[in-house]
Steps between C-alpha positions, in 0.01 A plus 500: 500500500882408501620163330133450408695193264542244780137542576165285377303745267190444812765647814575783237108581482448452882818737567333749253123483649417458118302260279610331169101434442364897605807668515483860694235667590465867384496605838850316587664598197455884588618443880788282354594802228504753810684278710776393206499793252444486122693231315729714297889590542563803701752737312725694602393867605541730133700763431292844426571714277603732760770261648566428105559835445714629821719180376645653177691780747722256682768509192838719608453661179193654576541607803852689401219652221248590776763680695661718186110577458488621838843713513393593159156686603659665838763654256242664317488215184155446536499343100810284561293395827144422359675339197699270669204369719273449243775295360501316801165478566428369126731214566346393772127517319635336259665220740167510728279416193721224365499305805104554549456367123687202601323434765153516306665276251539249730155539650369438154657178530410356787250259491314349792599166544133335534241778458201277522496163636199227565441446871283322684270716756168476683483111309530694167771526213499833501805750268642769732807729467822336638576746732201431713612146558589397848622157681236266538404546142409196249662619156428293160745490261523371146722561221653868391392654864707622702574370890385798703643424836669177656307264631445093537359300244174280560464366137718472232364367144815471295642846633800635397657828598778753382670598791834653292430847674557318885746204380663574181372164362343503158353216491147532669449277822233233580290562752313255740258522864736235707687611723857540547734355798777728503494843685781617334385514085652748244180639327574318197454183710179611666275292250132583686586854541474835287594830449429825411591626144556172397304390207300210412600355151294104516206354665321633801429517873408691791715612813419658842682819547733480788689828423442854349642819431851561643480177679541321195831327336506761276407787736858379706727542219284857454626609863870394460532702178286795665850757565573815270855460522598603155882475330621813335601419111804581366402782303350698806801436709726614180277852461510525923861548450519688228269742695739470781760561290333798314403669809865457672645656175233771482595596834889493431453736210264733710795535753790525228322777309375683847859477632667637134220792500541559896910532410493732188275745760193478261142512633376216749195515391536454120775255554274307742209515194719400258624165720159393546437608100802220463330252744211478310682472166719221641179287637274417196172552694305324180704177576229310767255617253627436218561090639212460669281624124745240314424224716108573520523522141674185449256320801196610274637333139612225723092445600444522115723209508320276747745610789397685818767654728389548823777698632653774244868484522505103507456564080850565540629177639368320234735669238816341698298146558722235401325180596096416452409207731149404326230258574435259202127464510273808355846715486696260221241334432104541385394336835256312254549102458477436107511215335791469252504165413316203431568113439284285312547202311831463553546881330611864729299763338595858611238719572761815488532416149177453426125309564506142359141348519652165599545666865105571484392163668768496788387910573150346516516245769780702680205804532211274613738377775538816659319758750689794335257725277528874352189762514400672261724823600814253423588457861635133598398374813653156645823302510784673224546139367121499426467786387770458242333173386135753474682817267674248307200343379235798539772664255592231251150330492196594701337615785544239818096607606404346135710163548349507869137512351578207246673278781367606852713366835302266654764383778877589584789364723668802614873571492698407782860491581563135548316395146651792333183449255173710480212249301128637298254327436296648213172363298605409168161394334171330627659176576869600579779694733790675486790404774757771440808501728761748481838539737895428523659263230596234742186482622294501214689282300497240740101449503549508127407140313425676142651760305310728237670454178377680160145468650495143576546399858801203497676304785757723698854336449807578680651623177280709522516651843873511487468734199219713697730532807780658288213763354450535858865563627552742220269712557552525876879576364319804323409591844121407378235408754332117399158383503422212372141445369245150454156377473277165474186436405265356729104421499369580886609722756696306812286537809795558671825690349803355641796597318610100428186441370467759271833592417684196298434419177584805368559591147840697499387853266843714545653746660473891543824733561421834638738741649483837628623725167782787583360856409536606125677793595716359788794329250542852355532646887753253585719561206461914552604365892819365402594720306463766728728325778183360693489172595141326465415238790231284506375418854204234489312229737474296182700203430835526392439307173237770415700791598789404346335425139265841527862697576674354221209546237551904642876503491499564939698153516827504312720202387736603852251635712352244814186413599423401867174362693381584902679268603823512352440852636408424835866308501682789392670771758465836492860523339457214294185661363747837484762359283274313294160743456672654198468219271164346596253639297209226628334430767260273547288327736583778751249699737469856553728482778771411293414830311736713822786304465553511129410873500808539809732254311468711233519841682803362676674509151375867474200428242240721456209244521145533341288221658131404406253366741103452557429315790506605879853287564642726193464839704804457705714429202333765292599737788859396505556514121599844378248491285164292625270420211138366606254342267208730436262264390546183685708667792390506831476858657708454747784407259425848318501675801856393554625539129681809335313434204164359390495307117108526405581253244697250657702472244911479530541709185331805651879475794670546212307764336539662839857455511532664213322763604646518804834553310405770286374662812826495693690611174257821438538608863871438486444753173314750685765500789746524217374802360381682835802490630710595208318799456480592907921454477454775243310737664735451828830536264352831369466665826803344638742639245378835525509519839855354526590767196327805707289587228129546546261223470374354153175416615283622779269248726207545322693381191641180684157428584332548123753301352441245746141507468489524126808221469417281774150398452386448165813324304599379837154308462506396142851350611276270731298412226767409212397190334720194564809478310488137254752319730419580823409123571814395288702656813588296776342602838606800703687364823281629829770727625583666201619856563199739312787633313651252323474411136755818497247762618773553822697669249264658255263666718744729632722545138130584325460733759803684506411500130184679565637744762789581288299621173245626728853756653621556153156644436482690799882623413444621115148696617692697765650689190199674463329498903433280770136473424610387098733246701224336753255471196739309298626269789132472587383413176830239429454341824165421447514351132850272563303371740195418236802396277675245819113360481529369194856369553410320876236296291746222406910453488414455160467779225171656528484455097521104562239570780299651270446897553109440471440169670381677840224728448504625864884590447392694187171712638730561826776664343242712301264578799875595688676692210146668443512630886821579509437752153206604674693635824759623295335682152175636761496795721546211724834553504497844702366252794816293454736744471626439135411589119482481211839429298566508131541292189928456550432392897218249398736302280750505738260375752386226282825363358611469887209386613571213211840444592464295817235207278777597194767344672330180691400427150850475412578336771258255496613401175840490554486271846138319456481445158382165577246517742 
């Protein structure tokens, strides 16, 4: 029923055909549920495994690779054929099963909003699953439960509702029955209405449901978001064109060697082999591989960290993230209200510092005077401020259920806006009662007539309240929320509890200061942050005052940094908000709309932002940052659904951590690139200088192809795996269209390789003195171990001695699994199947001082020119 707000709570019913005294009958709730559908959120259609897997072959690179495979096994190279597919086809396994796990990850996580709820049906309370509920329905609610579906509320008993993952508002709302005059409410402002997913934190009541399913608020936000249209990151457009790039250059070479071969009259046929023998050797068919294992590699010690990536390559953007827009509450902060302080007798006693039994009295009337209580499984349930007042005192004195048992409520004046006061009445002893009232200062304060002083009870002076209200202003300066707490004695129960009546008199106790505390581990996150180039935002619906002291105490909010509300916001333009985004490192009192235009302000000043979110209005933002982080445990599923990453922790130091790792990711597969590619220029220069000199050819395909497979796969994958070098967050972020080859690698890929090729020719050159076979075994064998050798030296610019020759045990049992291969092929009768043999003791040290020489002389160049790195 549309605008169901500016109706009586009877013309809702009638409109219905439902009862608020018998609710549905079975038989109308099953026609209803046929006629409306379950009342769940319709996703979008899932990728299978199939569709996953057909996926991974849309890269350039691999299908240049499926084509050599193809030329390859109609010229007779079956191996060269079946190898290089079951290179591809491993990749995209590999890529296939990734994305699946992620997926599954992400199921695990999901939680249905309301998975039983109390309803009303055939005149009977009666607990059924929250999918089978259907418009028409009467739904009870009390506090902790979720709101299963939107509806109209009939009675409201102190009810107060979260509604942050609609609105953005973190303070819970107030609900009532009346109705509402105007049409045209936000959903914040609709009072006697509520809505799925939101959560009920005070009180209780009981709604009709006007509105299930995808017909919900929530369900409309689900069917804008519902598109697949995904952004390419810039580490798969980077490897697309080096593919492109690869291919185009393969293809080049193919035609330069065919046309030298075709002129000097030798063989079409062999020449034609031996330019597809040099298009595989200049495309490093491990590459896709060899990224996609890094990155699922680094995606599953990212889980171990509390961070789920939902789509592979996005790990990379985070290593070139240079901004972190995060939510204050439950990110920065424990999303637990504590109280830290506490003023008696004239005296501030710090809890963080320790107990002080003088704050035992105040804790006891504060606890009586609230709903909030904890089970026994340590789960809160009620309002935060409550609850804060109930673990304080459960943990510094006793349990609340004992002090209830000693001094039972008898009566209570609820809490109400106006008052700002809630008021207990509790039986003290045979003959007397307990009037407790806590609330706000001013209010309090100003039904106070007595003070509590040292144990006695004394006149309140103005002296005296003067010196109270500066305790009070302080500690709202410390960004502290105030209650202020007081009793009286009285002998009889009123027969009637108006709020004048029973409410004066009161004898002033003190005050309580809680806050909610930043994360342990967050000041350390923000530091590593800033230090790293990244520049920590705090984005919060919480007052200013409060957002500004929490980002101080964590070092976000620096002595010339600004701090800005909604509505200085809302006044701002787009290029005001441009020129000025850089330097505002707070915002609060904003909504989640206000999320998109500081995520575009900053991408307009070419950021790469990571943005946090939980609720519904966070998904568009989350899907506009580069990097959308969604709440796993209080985020809605519609706000995962549109993240790039999922933090099962909440927590804003688990970004960082996947920064970091994010980093170290980029770095290794900017290593393995290094070193592939290196070692392919190699193999090309071999081939290409003997075919320019006329002389017969070093290597034959099959040897192209071992060295590639024993090369390319095993160091190429310890590479992806080398532990993170000790400043990689002391570096300042990688700009987002940074070439893949900078850092110098534009100039010492191809110098390593000519390295490579070169002692790889000189081998080939001193075994011709004794035959051609001698001379293929010893290029053969060289190429293959410089390349081992350019392993170890494309692990870091700098010396692998400072690197530590040991510190990657992968790099270590690679290079013994590959030089134990490589023996094998060569010391075997293997080596009749290859074409080569056996050499002696004089050609082995040549081969292994040359095969030395390339790693001999980055060494010395390393410490010549990056001494200091």
């Amino acid at each position: 029923m549309k605008e169901s707000w500016i109706y009586d709570v009877e013309e809702v019913l009638n409109e219905l055909d439902t009862d608020a005294e018998e609710g549905l009958s079975s038989k109308d709730a099953k026609e209803r549920l046929e006629k409306y559908g379950a009342n769940i959120l319709s996703e979008k259609k899932k990728r299978t495994i199939l569709s996953m897997f057909l996926d991974q072959f849309k890269d350039f690179m691999v299908i240049i690779l499926i084509i050599a495979s193809i030329v390859s096994f109609f010229l007779g190279e079956i191996t060269d054929a079946v190898i290089i597919l079951f290179i591809i086809l491993l990749n995209a396994f590999l890529g296939m099963i990734q994305e699946n796990n992620a997926e599954k990850s992400l199921e695990t996580l999901k939680k249905l909003s309301a998975p039983v709820s109390r309803v009303l049906r055939d005149g009977k309370v009666v607990e059924i699953e929250s999918q089978y509920i259907v418009p028409g329905d009467i739904v009870f609610l009390e506090a902790g439960n979720f709101v299963p579906a939107d509806g109209r509320i009939i009675e409201s008993a102190n009810l107060k509702i979260d509604e942050s993952a609609l609105t953005g508002e973190s303070v819970p709302s107030e609900k009532t029955s009346g109705k509402l005059k105007d049409k045209n409410l936000n959903i914040g402002d609709r009072h006697n209405m509520v809505y799925t997913g939101t959560v009920v934190t005070y009180g209780r009541g009981s709604f009709v449901v006007t509105e299930t399913g995808m017909s919900t608020e929530m369900g409309k936000i689900a069917k804008m978001l519902d598109d697949d249209e995904t952004t390419m990151t810039p580490l798969q457009i980077k490897l697309e064109q080096l593919g492109k790039y690869l291919g185009i250059g393969a293809l080049i070479i193919c035609g330069i060697i065919f046309g030298i071969g075709v002129m000097e009259k030798r063989p079409v046929f062999d020449m034609f082999m031996t330019s597809v023998s040099l298009a595989v050797a200049a495309i490093p068919e491990g590459l896709p591989a060899i990224v996609t294992i890094t990155l699922a590699l680094g995606v599953q010690k990212m889980i171990k960290r509390n961070a789920i990536l939902r789509r592979l390559p996005a790990v990379e953007t985070l290593g070139s993230a240079n901004v972190i827009c995060s939510d204050k509450t439950g990110t920065l902060t424990q999303n637990k209200m504590t109280i830290v302080k506490v003023f008696v007798n004239f005296k501030e006693i710090d809890l963080t510092k320790g107990y002080d039994s003088k704050a035992g009295f105040i804790l006891e009337q504060g606890v009586l005077c609230t709903d909030a209580f904890i089970d026994e499984s340590g789960k809160s349930f009620g309002d935060p401020t409550e609850v804060a007042i109930v673990s304080a005192y459960e943990k510094y004195v006793s349990k609340k259920s004992e002090l209830e048992r000693e001094f039972p409520r008898v009566a209570e004046i609820p809490f109400d806006s106006d008052r700002k006061m809630m008021t207990t009445i509790h039986k003290s002893n045979d003959k007397n009662y307990k009037v407790i009232t806590k609330g706000a200062f001013d209010s309090v304060i100003e039904r106070c007539r007595y003070i509590l002083k040292d144990g006695k009870i004394l006149e309140l002076s103005d002296d005296d309240k003067a010196k109270i209200k500066i305790e009070n202003e302080n500690m709202g300066k410390d960004a502290l929320r105030v209650l202020a707490i007081s009793f009286k004695d009285i002998d009889s129960v009123p027969d009637r509890l108006e709020s004048l009546d029973v409410e004066k008199d009161l004898v002033f106790v003190g005050l309580l200061g809680m806050i909610d505390p930043p994360r342990d581990e967050v000041r350390d996150s923000v530091r590593i942050c800033k230090n790293a180039g990244i520049k920590p935002v705090m984005i919060t619906g919480d007052h200013k005052i409060t957002a500004v002291a929490i980002a101080r105490d964590l070092g976000i909010l620096d002595k010339d940094d600004m701090s800005v509300d909604g509505r200085e916001l809302e006044a701002m333009t787009d290029d005001e908000l441009y020129e000025k985004v850089k330097s505002i490192s707070v915002y609060a009192r904003v909504s989640p709309e206000h999320k998109m235009r500081i995520v575009k302000a900053w991408q307009k000043n070419n950021a790469v932002v990571a943005m946090t979110g939980d609720g519904v209005n966070d998904a568009p933002a989350l899907k506009q940052a580069d990097i959308g982080a969604a709440m796993g445990i209080t985020g809605t599923d519609v706000a995962k659904d549109s993240a790039d990453m999922v933090l099962t922790d909440d927590n804003f130091a688990t970004i960082v951590a996947a920064v970091e790792e994010g980093r170290t990711i980029y770095e290794n597969i900017k290593k393995s690139i290094h070193y592939l590619l290196s070692c392919n220029i190699g193999e090309i220069l071999v081939l290409l200088v003997a075919t320019l000199a006329g002389m017969p050819m070093p290597l034959k395909p099959i040897h192209i192809l071992w060295v590639n497979l024993v090369t390319d796969s095993l160091p190429a994958l310890a590479l992806g795996v080398e532990p993170a070098e000790k400043d990689i967050m002391s570096k300042k972020p990688r700009p987002k269209d940074e070439n893949i080859f900078s850092d110098g690698l534009m100039y010492r890929i191809p110098i390593e390789g000519i390295m490579i090729g070169l002692v790889s020719f000189i081998a080939f050159l001193m075994g011709l003195r004794e035959n051609l076979t001698n001379a293929r075994t010893m290029a053969f064998a060289v190429l293959t171990f410089s390349q081992l050798s350019q392993a170890m030296n494309a692990r870091s610019i700098k010396s692998v001695f400072k690197v530590g020759l040991f510190k990657n045990k992968y790099m270590v049992l690679a290079l013994l699994v590959s030089i134990f291969l490589q023996l094998v092929v060569i010391l075997t009768p293997l080596n009749t199947v290859f074409d080569i043999k056996n050499i002696n003791i004089y050609d082995w040290d040549v081969v292994i001082m040359l095969s030395l020489l390339p790693l001999v002389i980055m060494e010395i160049v390393k410490a010549t020119f990056f001494k200091n790195r």
